[in-house]
C-alpha positions as CSV (number, residue, x, y, z in Angstrom):
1,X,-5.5,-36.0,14.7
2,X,-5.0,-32.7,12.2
3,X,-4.9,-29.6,13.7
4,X,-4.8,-26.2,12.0
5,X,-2.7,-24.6,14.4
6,X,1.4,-25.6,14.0
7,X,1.5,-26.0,17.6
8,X,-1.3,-27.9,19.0
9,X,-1.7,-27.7,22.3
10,X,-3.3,-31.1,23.1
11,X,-0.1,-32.2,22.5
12,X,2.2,-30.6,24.7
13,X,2.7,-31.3,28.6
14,X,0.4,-29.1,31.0
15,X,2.4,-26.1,32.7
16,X,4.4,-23.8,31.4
17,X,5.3,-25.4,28.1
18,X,1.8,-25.1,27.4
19,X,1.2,-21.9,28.4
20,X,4.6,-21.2,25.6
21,X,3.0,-23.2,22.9
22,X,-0.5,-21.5,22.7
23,X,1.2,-18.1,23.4
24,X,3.3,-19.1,20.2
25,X,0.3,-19.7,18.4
26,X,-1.4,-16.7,19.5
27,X,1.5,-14.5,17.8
28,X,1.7,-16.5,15.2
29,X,-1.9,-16.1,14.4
30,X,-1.7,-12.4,14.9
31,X,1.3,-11.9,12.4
32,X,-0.5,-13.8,9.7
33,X,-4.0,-11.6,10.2
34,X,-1.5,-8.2,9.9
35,X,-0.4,-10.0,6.8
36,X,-3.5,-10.5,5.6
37,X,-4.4,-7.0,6.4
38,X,-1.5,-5.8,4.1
39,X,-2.3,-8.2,1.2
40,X,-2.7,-6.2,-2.4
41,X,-6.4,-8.1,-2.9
42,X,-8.7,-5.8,-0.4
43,X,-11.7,-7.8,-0.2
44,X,-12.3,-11.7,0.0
45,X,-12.0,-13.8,-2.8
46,X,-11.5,-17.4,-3.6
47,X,-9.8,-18.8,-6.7
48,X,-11.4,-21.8,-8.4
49,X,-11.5,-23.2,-11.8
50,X,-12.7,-20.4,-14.7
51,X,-15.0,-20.6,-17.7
52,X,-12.7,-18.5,-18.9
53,X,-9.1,-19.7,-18.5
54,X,-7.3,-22.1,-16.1
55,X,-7.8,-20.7,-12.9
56,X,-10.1,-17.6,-11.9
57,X,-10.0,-15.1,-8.9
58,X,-13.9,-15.1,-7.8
59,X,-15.7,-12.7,-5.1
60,X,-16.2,-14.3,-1.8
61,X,-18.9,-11.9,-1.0
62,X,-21.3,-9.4,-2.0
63,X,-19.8,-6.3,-3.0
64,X,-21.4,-2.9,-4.5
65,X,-20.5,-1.1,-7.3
66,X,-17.2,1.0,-6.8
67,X,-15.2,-0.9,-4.2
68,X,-12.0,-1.1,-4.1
69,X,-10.9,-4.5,-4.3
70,X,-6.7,-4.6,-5.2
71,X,-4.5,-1.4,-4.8
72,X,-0.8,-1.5,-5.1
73,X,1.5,-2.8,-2.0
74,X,5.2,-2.8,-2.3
75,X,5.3,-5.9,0.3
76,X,2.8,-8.1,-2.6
77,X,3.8,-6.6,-5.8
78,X,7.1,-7.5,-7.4
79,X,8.5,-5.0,-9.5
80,X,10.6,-5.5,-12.4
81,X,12.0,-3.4,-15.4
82,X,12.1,-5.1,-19.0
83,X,16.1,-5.4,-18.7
84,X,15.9,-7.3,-15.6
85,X,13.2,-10.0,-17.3
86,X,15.6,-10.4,-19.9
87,X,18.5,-11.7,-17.8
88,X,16.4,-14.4,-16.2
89,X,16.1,-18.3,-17.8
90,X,13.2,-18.8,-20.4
91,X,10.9,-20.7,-18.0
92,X,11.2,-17.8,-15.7
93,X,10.5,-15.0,-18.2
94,X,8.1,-18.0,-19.4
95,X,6.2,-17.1,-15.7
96,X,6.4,-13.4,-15.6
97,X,5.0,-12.9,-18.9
98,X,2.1,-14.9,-18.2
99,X,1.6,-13.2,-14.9
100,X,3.2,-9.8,-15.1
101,X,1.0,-7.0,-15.8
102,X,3.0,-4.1,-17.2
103,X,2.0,-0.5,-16.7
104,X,4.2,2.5,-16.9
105,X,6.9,0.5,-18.6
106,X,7.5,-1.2,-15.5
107,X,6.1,-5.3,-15.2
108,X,4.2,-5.8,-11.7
109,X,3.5,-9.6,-10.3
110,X,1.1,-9.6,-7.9
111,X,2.0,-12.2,-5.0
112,X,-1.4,-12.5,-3.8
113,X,-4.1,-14.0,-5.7
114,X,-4.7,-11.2,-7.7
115,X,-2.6,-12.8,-10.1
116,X,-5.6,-15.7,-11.3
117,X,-7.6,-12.3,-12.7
118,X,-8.9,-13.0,-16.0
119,X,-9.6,-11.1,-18.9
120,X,-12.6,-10.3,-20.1
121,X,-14.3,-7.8,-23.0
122,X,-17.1,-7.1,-20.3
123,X,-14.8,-6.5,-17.6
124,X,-16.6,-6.1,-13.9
125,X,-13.6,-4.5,-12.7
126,X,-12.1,-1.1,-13.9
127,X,-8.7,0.1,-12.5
128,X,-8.2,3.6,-11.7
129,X,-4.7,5.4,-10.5
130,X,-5.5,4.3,-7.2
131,X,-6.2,0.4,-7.5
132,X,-8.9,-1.2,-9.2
133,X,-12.7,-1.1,-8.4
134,X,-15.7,-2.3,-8.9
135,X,-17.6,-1.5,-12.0
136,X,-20.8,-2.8,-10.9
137,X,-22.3,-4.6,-8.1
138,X,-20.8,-8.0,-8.1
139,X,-22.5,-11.1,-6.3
140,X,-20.7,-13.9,-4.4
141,X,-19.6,-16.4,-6.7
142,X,-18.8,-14.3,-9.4
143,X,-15.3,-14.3,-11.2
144,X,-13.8,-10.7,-11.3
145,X,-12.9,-10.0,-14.3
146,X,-10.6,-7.1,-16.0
147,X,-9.5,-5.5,-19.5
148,X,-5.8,-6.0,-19.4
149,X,-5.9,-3.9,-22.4
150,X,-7.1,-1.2,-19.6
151,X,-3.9,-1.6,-17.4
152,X,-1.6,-0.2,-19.7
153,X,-0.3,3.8,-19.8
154,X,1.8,3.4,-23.1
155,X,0.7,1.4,-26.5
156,X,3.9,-0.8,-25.2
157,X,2.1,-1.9,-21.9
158,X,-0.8,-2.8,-23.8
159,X,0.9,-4.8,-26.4
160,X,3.0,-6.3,-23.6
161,X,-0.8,-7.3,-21.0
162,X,-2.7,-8.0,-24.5
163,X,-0.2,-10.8,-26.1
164,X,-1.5,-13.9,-24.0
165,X,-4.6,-13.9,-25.5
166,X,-3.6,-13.3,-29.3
């Protein structure tokens, strides 16, 4: 029998080893929902195969125009300058150009799913100094979609979140 906790307790003896296991599971189900609480992407989404390309990020919900769905997080965003992706192997700059955004000179990899974002022309998302929001009201099922061109400060970050798509 599966179970979706990593300490079942059907399977442990009654008393208090029981008592330990569930407790366990009870903290360990509390860290992961602060986690979640933390995470970069601030509304629910699902990721799924894309019209678009590969993989898409797609709303799990509702949501009305101007909501804030990603901000910053230092805990989900890696941060890397252009010297640093240099010194790594090919297949790993391979990976951070494909998912690297870069804005202020600086290249950000968003841990969370955030990272399956396509572009799009007719982007439902807009990002803003403080995150990125909704444009428009976007219904359950629908792929968020962005302008990477629109992520850029300098002609270099958009030349650098533009050339996957050239």
């Amino acid at each position: 029998m599966l179970s979706s906790t990593p300490f079942p307790a059907q399977n442990l003896r009654p008393g208090k080893s029981a008592e330990r296991g569930v407790f366990a599971v009870e903290r360990l189900t509390e860290a992961r929902d602060r986690a979640n609480n933390r995470r970069m992407l601030l509304v629910k989404t699902v990721v799924k195969n894309s019209s678009i390309e590969g993989l898409g990020l797609f709303a799990a919900a509702d949501m009305p125009a101007d909501t804030q769905v990603w901000a910053y997080h230092q805990d989900f965003d890696k941060v890397l300058t252009e010297d640093r992706l240099e010194e790594m192997p090919e297949w790993q700059k391979d990976f951070f150009r494909r998912y690297c955004f870069s804005s202020g000179d600086l290249l950000y990899y968003c841990i969370d799913d955030a990272r399956f974002m396509n572009h799009s022309e007719k982007p439902n998302l807009v990002d803003r100094p403080e995150g990125t929001f909704t444009a428009r009201p976007i219904k359950a099922g629908e792929e968020l979609v962005c302008d990477y061109a629109g992520m850029g400060h300098t002609e270099k970050d958009i030349a650098f979140n533009t050339g996957w798509f050239g």
